[in-house]
Structures are given as structure tokens and as C-alpha cells.
C-alpha positions, 0 to 999 in steps of 0.5 A, spaced: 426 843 385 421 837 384 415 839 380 411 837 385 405 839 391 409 834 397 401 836 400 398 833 393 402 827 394 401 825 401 393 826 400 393 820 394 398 816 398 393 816 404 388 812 399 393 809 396 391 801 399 383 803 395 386 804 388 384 799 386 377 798 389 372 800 384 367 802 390 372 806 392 374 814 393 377 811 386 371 810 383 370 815 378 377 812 375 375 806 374 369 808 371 372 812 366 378 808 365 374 805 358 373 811 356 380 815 356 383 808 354 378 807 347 380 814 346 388 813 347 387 807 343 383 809 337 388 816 336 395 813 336 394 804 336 397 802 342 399 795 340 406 794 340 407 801 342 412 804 347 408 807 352 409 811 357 403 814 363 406 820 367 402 819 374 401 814 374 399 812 380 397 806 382 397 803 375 389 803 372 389 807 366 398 803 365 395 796 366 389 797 362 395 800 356 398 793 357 392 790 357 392 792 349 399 790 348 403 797 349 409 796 352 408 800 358 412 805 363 409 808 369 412 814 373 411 817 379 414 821 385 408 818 390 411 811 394 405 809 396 401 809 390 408 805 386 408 800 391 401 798 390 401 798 383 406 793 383 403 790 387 397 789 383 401 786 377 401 780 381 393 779 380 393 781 374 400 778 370 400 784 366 406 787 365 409 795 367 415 797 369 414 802 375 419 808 377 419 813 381 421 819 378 420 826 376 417 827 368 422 832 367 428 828 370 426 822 365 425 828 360 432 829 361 435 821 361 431 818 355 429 825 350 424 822 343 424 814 347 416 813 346 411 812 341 405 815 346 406 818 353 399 820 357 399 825 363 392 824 365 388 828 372 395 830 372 397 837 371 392 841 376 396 837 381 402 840 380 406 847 382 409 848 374 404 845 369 408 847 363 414 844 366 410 837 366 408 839 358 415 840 356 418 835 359 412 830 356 414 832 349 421 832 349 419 825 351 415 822 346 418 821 339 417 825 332 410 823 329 409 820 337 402 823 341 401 825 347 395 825 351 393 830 357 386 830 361 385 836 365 378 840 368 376 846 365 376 853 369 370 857 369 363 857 373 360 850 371 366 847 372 367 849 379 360 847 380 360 841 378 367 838 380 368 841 386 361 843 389 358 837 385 363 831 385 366 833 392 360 835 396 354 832 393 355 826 390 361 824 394 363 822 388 370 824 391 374 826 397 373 833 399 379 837 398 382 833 391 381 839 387 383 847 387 379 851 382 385 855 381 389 850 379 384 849 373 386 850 366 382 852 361 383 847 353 385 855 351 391 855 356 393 848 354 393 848 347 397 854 347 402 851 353 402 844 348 404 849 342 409 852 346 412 845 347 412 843 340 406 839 339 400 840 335 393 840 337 390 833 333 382 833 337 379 836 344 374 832 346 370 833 353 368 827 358 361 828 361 358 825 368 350 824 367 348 824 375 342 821 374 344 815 369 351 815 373 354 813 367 361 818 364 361 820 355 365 823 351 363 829 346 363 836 345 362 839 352 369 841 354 366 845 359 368 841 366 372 834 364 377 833 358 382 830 354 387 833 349 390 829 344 397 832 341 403 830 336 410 831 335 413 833 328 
């Protein structure tokens, strides 16, 4: 069985033809993108690396990889989003290759093939989060990183993802997120232990309403990053 929520899938491809409108359902994205991809780029130096993004959707955070001189992969099982990230390309002249496949079928053809594999605002989409995990560690070669970002579990973040992204600030779409899908760093980490991998940094991502402005720094307790590597 594929590791994906058909309802998850079908609720991006309805946006899809937005991606890559900044004042879009896909702002907070594009807002954040400088932000995970400095983070990316300082830990594992993307430049001539064979990187590949797992969800990519319609191909932000891939083009911008590529903008840095990764040679970069992007997958997918939404058609919609590919297509638009396809699209894009066009615009941009950068150069991704786009597929749509699952994580773990990738896993299974091209064990060990990348420097540096991203799974961004991924993983609480999905039925088996730790399906995702193993796959992106097989992925990735020995000494390769492998990068997750996720929302924390817990009361804040509940108030501040759902109630407050969704229902007050509009930031987004009503319905994007189930709490219960929600992983804490804790469950990560283990789960990225249980794959092989070794925790490097944790680093959490904050949204100052007032300023409208995202940062990066010790709160972990809604948004955050998790940087691992393979021995």
C-alpha cells in the first residue's frame, strides 16, 4: 500500500495552480523558504551535491537547492503539484528532475544514491511517518545528511499552528493540519535513531505575528527542523 492520505494529496492538488503565488494559500512557504534553505546549505554545502527533496510539491524549496548548484531531484505522488513545478522550470531555467514516486519505491531502486535528502512539512501528512524516515535514510549515502521539518505536539502548538495559522491569521487553509498528526522532536529523533541516523542539530522556526517575520532559534515548541547523518 502507498504511504499516502489520498485526502492529503487531493487537498494540495486543489491549490496547486498557487504554488508559486507568494501571496497565496503558499505564502507562509515562500516566506520560509530562505530560512530552511540557509539551514540546509550551512550544515551539509549544497553546491555539487546530489540532492534529492521528498514532497516536493510544486518545487520552492527544489528550485531554490538548484539555485545553489545541487543537483537536485524532486518526488512526489500528487500529479498536479509535479506538474506545476514542471511548469515553473520554464520561468526559472533551473534545472530539477521531477518524478513522481513514493519515498519508499525510490528507496528500494537507488539505496545510498544522494549526498543530502530534505523531507520538509511532510511527515504529518502521511499514514506511516516512519516508513518516510527509513526510506530517506536508506536514501542518502554514508556521511550524507538528511533533513526533516515538522510541527511539535503539544498545547502551543495546537494554539498556534491550527487555531492560530488557520483560524486567525488566515496564514492558512482551514483543515491543512491534524493535531493528532503532530510529532514531538523526542518521537522524531528516536524514529531517525531507529533508521540509522544521527541526530547533528534541532533547531525550531518561529512566526512573530506582529512583525510578520519567521526566525530560527531554540523554540521547538511549534515549528522545527532536524538535521541527521548517516555513518
Amino acid at each position: 500500500m502507498t504511504n499516502a492520505d489520498p485526502i492529503e494529496l487531493e487537498k494540495f492538488s486543489q491549490l496547486a495552480h498557487k504554488w508559486w503565488d507568494p501571496h497565496s494559500e503558499f505564502k507562509p512557504l515562500h516566506d520560509i523558504n530562505p530560512l530552511r534553505l540557509g539551514y540546509i546549505d550551512r550544515i551539509a554545502g549544497l553546491a555539487g551535491k546530489t540532492v534529492l527533496d521528498v514532497g516536493c510539491g510544486g518545487g520552492i524549496l527544489s528550485e531554490s537547492m538548484a539555485g545553489l548548484n545541487g543537483n537536485v531531484s524532486g518526488i512526489d505522488l500528487a500529479d498536479k503539484p509535479l506538474q506545476v513545478a514542471r511548469l515553473h522550470l520554464l520561468e526559472s531555467g533551473k534545472q530539477v528532475e521531477y518524478r513522481k514516486i513514493a519515498v519508499e519505491q525510490l528507496a528500494a531502486e537507488q539505496p545510498g544514491n544522494y549526498d543530502v535528502v530534505t523531507c520538509m512539512e511532510m511527515l504529518e501528512h502521511v499514514p506511516y511517518p516512519g516508513s518516510v524516515i527509513a526510506a530517506c535514510a536508506k536514501l542518502v549515502k554514508p556521511g550524507g545528511w538528511v533533513f526533516f521539518s515538522t510541527i511539535n505536539r503539544n498545547p502551543k502548538s495546537y494554539l498556534f499552528a491550527v487555531i492560530g495559522a488557520e483560524y486567525v491569521l488566515n496564514l492558512l487553509p482551514r483543515g491543512t493540519h491534524d493535531y493528532a498528526k503532530f510529532i514531538k522532536p523526542s518521537e522524531l529523533a528516536q524514529s531517525c535513531r531507529d533508521a540509522g541516523l544521527n541526530i547533528g542539530n534541532i533547531t525550531g522556526m518561529s512566526y512573530n505575528p506582529f512583525s510578520q517575520e519567521y526566525s530560527l532559534g531554540n523554540d521547538t515548541d511549534v515549528n522545527y527542523m532536524i538535521a541527521c547523518r548517516r555513518d
